[in-house]
Structure formats: structure tokens, C-alpha cells
N, C-alpha and C positions, 0 to 999 in steps of 0.2 A: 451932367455926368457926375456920378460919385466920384468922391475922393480918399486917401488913405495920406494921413501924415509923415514925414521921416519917423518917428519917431512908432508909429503903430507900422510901420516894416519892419523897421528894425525889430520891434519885440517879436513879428511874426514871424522873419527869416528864420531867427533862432541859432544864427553862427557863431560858434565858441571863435575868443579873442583870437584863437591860434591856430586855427583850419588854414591850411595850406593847399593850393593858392584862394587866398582869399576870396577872389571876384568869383570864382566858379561854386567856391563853398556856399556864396550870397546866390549866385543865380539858381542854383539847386534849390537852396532854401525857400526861396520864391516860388519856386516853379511846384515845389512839393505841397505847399498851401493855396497854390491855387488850385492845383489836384484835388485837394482834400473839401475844398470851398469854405476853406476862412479868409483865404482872400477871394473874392469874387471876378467873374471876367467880366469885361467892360469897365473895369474903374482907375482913375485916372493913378497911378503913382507918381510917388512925391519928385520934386527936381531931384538929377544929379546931385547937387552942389547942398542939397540939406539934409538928401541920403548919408552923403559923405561924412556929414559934419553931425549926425546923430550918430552913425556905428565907428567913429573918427576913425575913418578912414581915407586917405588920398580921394581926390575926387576921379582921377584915373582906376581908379580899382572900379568906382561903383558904376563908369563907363562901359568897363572891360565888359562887367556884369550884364547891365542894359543891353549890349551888344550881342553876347550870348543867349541873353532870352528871345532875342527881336531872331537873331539866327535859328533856333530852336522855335518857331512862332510861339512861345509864349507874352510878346508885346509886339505893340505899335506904337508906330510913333508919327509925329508929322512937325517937319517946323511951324514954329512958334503956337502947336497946340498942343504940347507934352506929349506924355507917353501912357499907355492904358495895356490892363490885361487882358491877354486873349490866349484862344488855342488854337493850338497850329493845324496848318491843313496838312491832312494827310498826305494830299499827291504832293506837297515841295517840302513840308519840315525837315532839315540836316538827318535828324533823330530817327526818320522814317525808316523802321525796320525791312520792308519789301526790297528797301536799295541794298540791300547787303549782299555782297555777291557769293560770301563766303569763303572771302578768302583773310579773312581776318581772324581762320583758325580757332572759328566757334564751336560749339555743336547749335546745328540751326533747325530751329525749332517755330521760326517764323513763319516759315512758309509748310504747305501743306503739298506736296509736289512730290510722287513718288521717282523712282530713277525710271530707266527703260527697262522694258521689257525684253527679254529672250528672241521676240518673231522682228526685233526692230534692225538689227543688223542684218537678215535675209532678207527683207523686204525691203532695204537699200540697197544693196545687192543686186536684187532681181530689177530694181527700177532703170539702176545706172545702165543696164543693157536694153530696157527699154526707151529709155531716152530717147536717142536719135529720132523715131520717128515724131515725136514732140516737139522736135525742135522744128521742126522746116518751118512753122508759121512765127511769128514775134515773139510769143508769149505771155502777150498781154490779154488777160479773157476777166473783166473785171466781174464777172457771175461764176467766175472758178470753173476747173475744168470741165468738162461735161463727163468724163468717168466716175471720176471724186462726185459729182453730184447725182449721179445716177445709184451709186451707192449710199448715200445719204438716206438719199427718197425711197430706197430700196428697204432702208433699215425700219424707217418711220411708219411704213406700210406693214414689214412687219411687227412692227408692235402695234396696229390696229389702227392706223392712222394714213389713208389711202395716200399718198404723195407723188407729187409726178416734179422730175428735177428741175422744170421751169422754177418750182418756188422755191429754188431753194440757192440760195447765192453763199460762196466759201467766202471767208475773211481768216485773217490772220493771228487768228487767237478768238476765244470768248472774249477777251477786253477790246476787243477791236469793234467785235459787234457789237457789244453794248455803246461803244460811242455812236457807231453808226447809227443806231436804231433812234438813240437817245439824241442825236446832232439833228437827224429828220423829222422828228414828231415831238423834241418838247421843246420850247424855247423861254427865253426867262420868263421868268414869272409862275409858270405852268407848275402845277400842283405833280408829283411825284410821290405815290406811294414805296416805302421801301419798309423791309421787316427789319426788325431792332431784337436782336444782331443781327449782321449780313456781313455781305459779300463787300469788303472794305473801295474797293475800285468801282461799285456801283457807285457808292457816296460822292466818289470823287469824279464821276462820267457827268453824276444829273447836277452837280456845283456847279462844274464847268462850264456847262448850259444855263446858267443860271436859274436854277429851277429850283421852288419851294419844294421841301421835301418832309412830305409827311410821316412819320415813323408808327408803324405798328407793333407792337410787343410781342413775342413769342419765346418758346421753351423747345427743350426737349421732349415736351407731352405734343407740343405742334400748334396750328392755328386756332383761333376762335374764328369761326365765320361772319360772326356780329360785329369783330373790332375791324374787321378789314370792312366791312361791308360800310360800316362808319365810319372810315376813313375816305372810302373814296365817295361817300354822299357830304360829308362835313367838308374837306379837302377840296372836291369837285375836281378829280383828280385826272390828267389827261391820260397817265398812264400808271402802273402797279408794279415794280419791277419783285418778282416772287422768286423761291427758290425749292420747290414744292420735291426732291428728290434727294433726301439724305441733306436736308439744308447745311451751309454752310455760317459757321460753326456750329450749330447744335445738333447735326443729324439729326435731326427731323423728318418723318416720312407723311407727306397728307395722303389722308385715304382717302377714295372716287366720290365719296360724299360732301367729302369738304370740295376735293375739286370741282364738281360738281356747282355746292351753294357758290363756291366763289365766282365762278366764269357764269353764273347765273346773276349776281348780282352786277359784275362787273357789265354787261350787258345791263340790268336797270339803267345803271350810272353812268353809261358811255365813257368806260374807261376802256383802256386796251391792257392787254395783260404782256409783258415784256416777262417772260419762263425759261431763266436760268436750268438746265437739264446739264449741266456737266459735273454733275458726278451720279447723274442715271443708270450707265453701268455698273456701278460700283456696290450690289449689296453684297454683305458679308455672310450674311442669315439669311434665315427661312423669313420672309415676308409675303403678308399677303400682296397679292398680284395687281398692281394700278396700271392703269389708263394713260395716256400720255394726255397733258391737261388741254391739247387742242382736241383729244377724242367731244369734247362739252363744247365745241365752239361749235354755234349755228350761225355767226353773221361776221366771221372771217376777223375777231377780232384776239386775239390769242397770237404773237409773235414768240417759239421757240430758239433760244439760243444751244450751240450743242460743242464741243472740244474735243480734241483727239488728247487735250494735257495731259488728264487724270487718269482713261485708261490706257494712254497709249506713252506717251513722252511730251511736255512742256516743251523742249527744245525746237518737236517739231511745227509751233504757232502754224497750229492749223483749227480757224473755226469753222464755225456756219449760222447759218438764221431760216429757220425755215419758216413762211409766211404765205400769202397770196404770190401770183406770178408777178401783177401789177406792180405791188409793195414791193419786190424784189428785185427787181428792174428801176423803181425808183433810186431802191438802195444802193445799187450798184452806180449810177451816177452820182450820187451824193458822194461815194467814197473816194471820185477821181481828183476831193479836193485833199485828202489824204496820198491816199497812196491809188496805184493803177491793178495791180492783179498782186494775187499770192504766188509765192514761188513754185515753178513748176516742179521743180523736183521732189518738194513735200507733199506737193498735192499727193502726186502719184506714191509714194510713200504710204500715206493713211488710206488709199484706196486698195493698195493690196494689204494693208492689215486690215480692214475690214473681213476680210479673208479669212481674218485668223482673230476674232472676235471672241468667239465663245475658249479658246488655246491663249489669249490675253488674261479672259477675265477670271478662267480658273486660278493663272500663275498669280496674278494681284489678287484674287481670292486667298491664296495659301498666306503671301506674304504676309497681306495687310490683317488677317486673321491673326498672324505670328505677332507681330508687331502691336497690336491691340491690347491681344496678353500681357505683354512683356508692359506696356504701360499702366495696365488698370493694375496689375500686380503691383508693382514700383510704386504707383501712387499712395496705394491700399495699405503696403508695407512702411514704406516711410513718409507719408503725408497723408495719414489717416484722416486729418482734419477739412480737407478739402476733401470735398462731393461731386457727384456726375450722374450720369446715366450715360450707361454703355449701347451707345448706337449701332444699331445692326448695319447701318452700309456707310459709306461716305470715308472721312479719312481722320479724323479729328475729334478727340471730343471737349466739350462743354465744360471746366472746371470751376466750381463756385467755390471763392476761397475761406469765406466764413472769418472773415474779418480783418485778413490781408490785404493791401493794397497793390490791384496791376503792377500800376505803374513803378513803384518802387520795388519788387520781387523783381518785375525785368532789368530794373538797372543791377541791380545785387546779383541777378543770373550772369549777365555778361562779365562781371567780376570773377565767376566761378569757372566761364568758360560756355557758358549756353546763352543764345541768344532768342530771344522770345518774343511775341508779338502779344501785348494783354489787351484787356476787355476792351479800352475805351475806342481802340482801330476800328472794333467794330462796332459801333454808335456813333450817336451823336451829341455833342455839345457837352465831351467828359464822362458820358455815362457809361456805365458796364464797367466802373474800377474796380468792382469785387471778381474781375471771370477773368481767366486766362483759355485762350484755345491754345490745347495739345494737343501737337498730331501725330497721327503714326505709321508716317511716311517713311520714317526712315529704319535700320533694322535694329533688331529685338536687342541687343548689346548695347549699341549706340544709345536706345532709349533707358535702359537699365542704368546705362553710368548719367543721363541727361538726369532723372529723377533723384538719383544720391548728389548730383549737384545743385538741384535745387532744392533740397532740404539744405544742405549746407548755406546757401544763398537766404535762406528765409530764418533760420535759427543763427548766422554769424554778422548778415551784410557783407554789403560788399566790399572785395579785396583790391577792386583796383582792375582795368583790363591788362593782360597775359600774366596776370600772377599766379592763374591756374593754368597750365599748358595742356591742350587737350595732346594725346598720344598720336604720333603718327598712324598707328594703323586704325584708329577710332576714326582720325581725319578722314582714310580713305572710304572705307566705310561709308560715311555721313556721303 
């Protein structure tokens, strides 16, 4: 294993004598070079004790340090084999932006998650008095209700995709089913196609499984059919997890021909297609008209993931998986080592907003219209220098920063008072430091004052967390 001397840390930390508190000024410093890749990951650094005695510093400080970056995963360590750099995993790093509940009086900008809609307090409402008959039997139905799924298969069918509710089993969130899917059909070792960017919890479903994960490149212009198609022939890939509807983060729309070459390929290669669709409802614009990507499946190998989050409410962690009857049935035994059924009260919940689908998606049509504005404006006006493409549906857009660094704009934003989620969440192995995902989830004001904070964040650095106080009524807001 490589190594790095006290003496070549120290000049790369770059800590003035007089940075206060010391060990945190040293583990930033650290952590920002390995960001940057002048210090590289996997290389062993130097003992405590000659750390110390090169920045003469206590040997306690350069402890505190080491401690802090192992907390943050930027190191490992093991007795008696030193200490080496690395990067943190996303599902457990302290650092990990998704944990932030929001109440640490940011503006949050991490997460991509609109509020509820209008039809969601009547159609609780209406359920609670349904209830009761609900209740006579246990409540345990680990294939999710049979209402809720009747309307699923209802939906699928209408958009041209014949369905009947056998295939189709509820879970408790898109992240739910992606374990599930990925717990039953890949195990370690197993080759894993995923697009670079994505969907940050796919990363961390097919880790978990131990699974090699192959990365595909893509943009806001969308797929090449030749890089995926090489992927899952080079790879030998057991499964492709895609995200082919306003992708996450780049909105990205694939047209029927790519879906198409792909679910035709993916069949040469005996891969299965795992088809993220939550944020399917969601265009903003005039698009042309797709296919749901199981319309191209002839031999049943196309597994759709589907969410009530994005146009209905996150709160109410309600998924689905629609697949074979068989494969759905398996799935639902596999999950009883998780959990036993989804709760009944939200089932019913998303099945009478189904109800009110097209009355959903006009009202998140206007907003996220609204809020789109208010962002590309903001950007346009005071961060002329960062680039995009304005995607027609989805929630978020794609920001290339043109020479800024993720990682440090988000520390500098939480100084200002906005909290942010940059490029590398969604890659792998560091990549994507030049992008931030912005979304515009939240409304048109909230994002106006988010944008004038991150200029000030990128032209000042940062101040330190709550030295900027966001306003009580911007809080409520957010």
C-alpha cells in the first residue's frame, strides 16, 4: 500500500498556525485534498505521533483529527495496521446529508421531496371512516391490499401495459422495493448496472448486497444505447437498475427507441431491468408520449418500481413493484424478513387519491412550474457561471459548476444557511465534484433567497453554522 510522510500531510493539509480548533482545521484539510485527489484514497497516512511532531502539534490534537475523519469515513484504520484514506459510505457517514431532518433551521435543499398536496387531507378523511371495515381481519397482507393493488394495475394498464393486481405487490416506499428486489435477485459478487448520476440509495441497496456495481455515464441529453449495452455484456450483469422517466438528477427523458434498444439488449445479455418510474408522473412540459419500458418486455424480464412520494406525499411511504405474479409472490416472502405488510391506513389513503390523479398532477404541475422559474431565474441572475439544462418534468435540475468544487460550496452553503446535497452523493468513488442537484421542490421565495445564499457561500466561504439565521416565516415555508 502507498504511503504519505508526516511531513508531505502536513504541507498538503495546508492549516495556518492559528486555525481554531486546531484538529477540525487539520481534518477539513485532509478531507479537502482528498476530495480534490492530491491525496489519494487507499493510502496509508503517517502515525499520530510523527503527524504531531511535523505540524508540532500535541499528539492529542492530531488524534481528535484522525477520529473525526474515521467519523466522517474519510479513514480506516485497524490495529497494528495504521491508518489509510478513504470515502465515506453514503448509507452511515455522520456527514450524510439525507439524515437531516430539518430541523437544524436550514433551507433544505438536499432532498428533492415536494410537500402534500390539497386532495391529501380529504382522502384521510374519507379513509378514517372507511376504516372499520378494514379492520375485522389482522392486517397483515404482505402483497398490500387488494384495493391499492387493483388500482395500480389499473393505472399500468392504462398507460398501455395490460396488468392484473396479482403482479403487482405494495412496499413501503420506492426504497423499500429496491431492497427487496435487489436482496432477492443479486447477491455479492453479482455485476450491477447503475447510471452515473443516480438515484443515491440505489448505490447504497446494491453495496449492501454486496454487489459489483457497474456505472454507466449519462447527461441531460440521456442514454447512449451502446454504453449500457456494454455494460451489461462487459459486466455480465445480473441486473441494470435504470431510471428512464425524468431521471434523477438529470431529468432525463429516454424515448421508445432507446427503450426499446435497451430492454432488447438487455434480453441478448440476460440481464433483468430493475425501472425506477417515480417520478413518471411528473412532466412539467409538452413531451413526446412514452411507453412504460415493460410495454418492450417479451420474456417477463423488466421489474417496475412505482411511489405515491413524488406525486402524492413522502410521508405517506407507500410503494409498489410490478413484475410477474410468480416474482411477486416470491417477493413478498422475502420481505417477511424485513417487515410483514404496509400499513393499512396508507394503503387506503393512496388508493383513493388515485382518484384524484389527474386533480394531483395539474396542482404539482403549477407549483413545480412555479418553482422551476424562480430557480433557473436565481441561478441565471446571480450564478451566471454555473450551467444546466432546464428539464421538462421531474424535480431537480443538473448544475455543472464550471470550476467549483461540490463538496466545498456545500460546506460554505450550510454556513449561509442552505443545506445541499453535491455531485459526488450521486456517483461513485468521488466523482461528479463539479455538479450540484438543485431542486425545486420547495416554493418560488424559499428558492429566491436559497440562490442569493449560495452566491454569497461561493464568493465569501463559509461563516460558520447559524451565523446566518434563516427567518421564521421562510422556515415555515421550506
Amino acid at each position: 500500500m502507498r504511503h504519505l510522510s508526516a511531513a508531505q500531510v502536513a504541507r498538503l493539509a495546508g492549516v495556518e498556525p492559528g486555525a481554531r480548533p486546531y484538529y477540525r482545521a487539520l481534518a477539513d484539510g485532509v478531507r479537502a485534498r482528498i476530495m480534490d485527489g492530491q491525496i489519494p484514497v487507499r493510502v496509508r497516512m503517517p502515525a499520530e505521533r510523527h503527524l504531531a511532531e511535523a505540524l508540532r502539534v500535541s499528539r492529542t490534537t492530531v488524534t481528535a483529527a484522525y477520529d473525526l475523519l474515521r467519523e466522517r469515513g474519510y479513514l480506516e484504520s485497524r490495529q497494528g495496521s495504521g491508518s489509510w484514506t478513504a470515502l465515506p459510505d453514503p448509507a452511515s457517514t455522520a456527514e450524510n446529508p439525507w439524515l437531516s431532518t430539518g430541523g437544524d433551521g436550514l433551507i433544505q435543499l438536499q432532498s428533492a421531496a415536494p410537500p402534500a398536496p390539497a386532495a391529501l387531507r380529504e382522502a384521510m378523511l374519507e379513509v378514517v371512516e372507511d376504516l372499520p371495515r378494514h379492520a375485522m381481519g389482522n392486517g397483515y397482507d404482505p402483497m398490500g391490499l387488494p384495493l391499492l393493488r387493483e388500482r395500480i394495475a389499473a393505472r399500468y394498464t392504462a398507460r398501455g401495459v395490460a396488468t392484473r393486481p396479482e403482479q403487482i405487490i405494495v412496499t413501503t416506499g420506492s426504497q423499500h422495493a429496491l431492497h427487496i428486489v435487489l436482496g432477492l435477485l443479486a447477491g455479492p459478487g453479482d455485476a450491477v448496472v447503475v447510471e452515473s448520476p443516480t438515484y443515491p440509495h440505489a448505490i447504497d441497496a446494491a453495496r449492501q448486497r454486496g454487489a459489483r456495481i457497474a456505472p454507466v455515464g449519462i447527461s441531460h441529453e440521456g442514454w447512449r444505447p451502446d454504453l449500457l449495452t456494454g455494460a451489461m455484456r462487459q459486466s455480465g450483469a445480473r441486473l441494470a437498475y435504470l431510471m428512464p422517466d425524468f431521471q434523477n438528477p438529470t431529468g432525463a427523458l429516454m424515448d421508445d427507441a432507446t427503450r426499446a434498444a435497451v430492454t432488447a439488449a438487455a434480453r441478448r445479455h440476460d440481464t433483468l431491468l430493475l425501472i425506477d418510474e417515480t417520478w413518471q408522473e411528473l412532466a412539467l412540459d409538452e413531451v413526446p408520449a412514452t411507453s412504460p419500458m415493460a410495454a418492450f418486455d417479451t420474456d417477463s424480464r423488466v421489474i417496475s418500481v412505482g411511489s405515491a412520494s413524488k406525486l402524492w406525499w413522502g410521508g405517506l411511504r407507500v410503494g409498489w413493484v410490478r413484475t410477474t405474479a410468480a416474482l411477486a409472490r416470491r417477493l413478498a416472502l422475502h420481505r417477511s424478513a424485513v417487515d410483514i405488510a404496509c400499513p393499512v391506513l396508507e394503503q387506503l389513503v393512496v388508493a383513493r387519491l388515485f382518484d384524484r390523479l389527474e386533480e394531483t398532477r395539474a396542482e404539482r404541475r403549477r407549483a413545480l412550474r412555479a418553482s422551476r422559474a424562480a430557480l433557473v431565474a436565481g441561478l441565471r441572475e446571480h450564478l451566471p457561471g454555473w450551467t444546466f439544462t432546464v428539464p421538462r418534468g421531474g424535480g431537480s435540475l443538473w448544475v455543472r459548476l464550471n470550476g467549483d468544487a461540490a463538496t466545498r460550496i456545500a460546506e460554505a452553503a450550510a454556513g449561509h444557511g442552505v443545506r445541499l446535497a453535491p455531485g459526488p452523493w450521486f456517483g461513485l468513488e468521488g466523482t461528479l465534484e463539479g455538479y450540484l442537484r438543485l431542486p425545486f421542490t420547495l416554493p418560488p421565495q424559499a428558492l429566491a433567497e436559497a440562490v442569493v445564499r449560495l452566491r454569497a457561500a461561493r464568493e465569501h466561504g463559509p461563516l460558520g453554522p447559524a451565523l446566518v439565521p434563516v427567518p421564521d416565516a421562510l422556515i415555515a415555508m421550506v
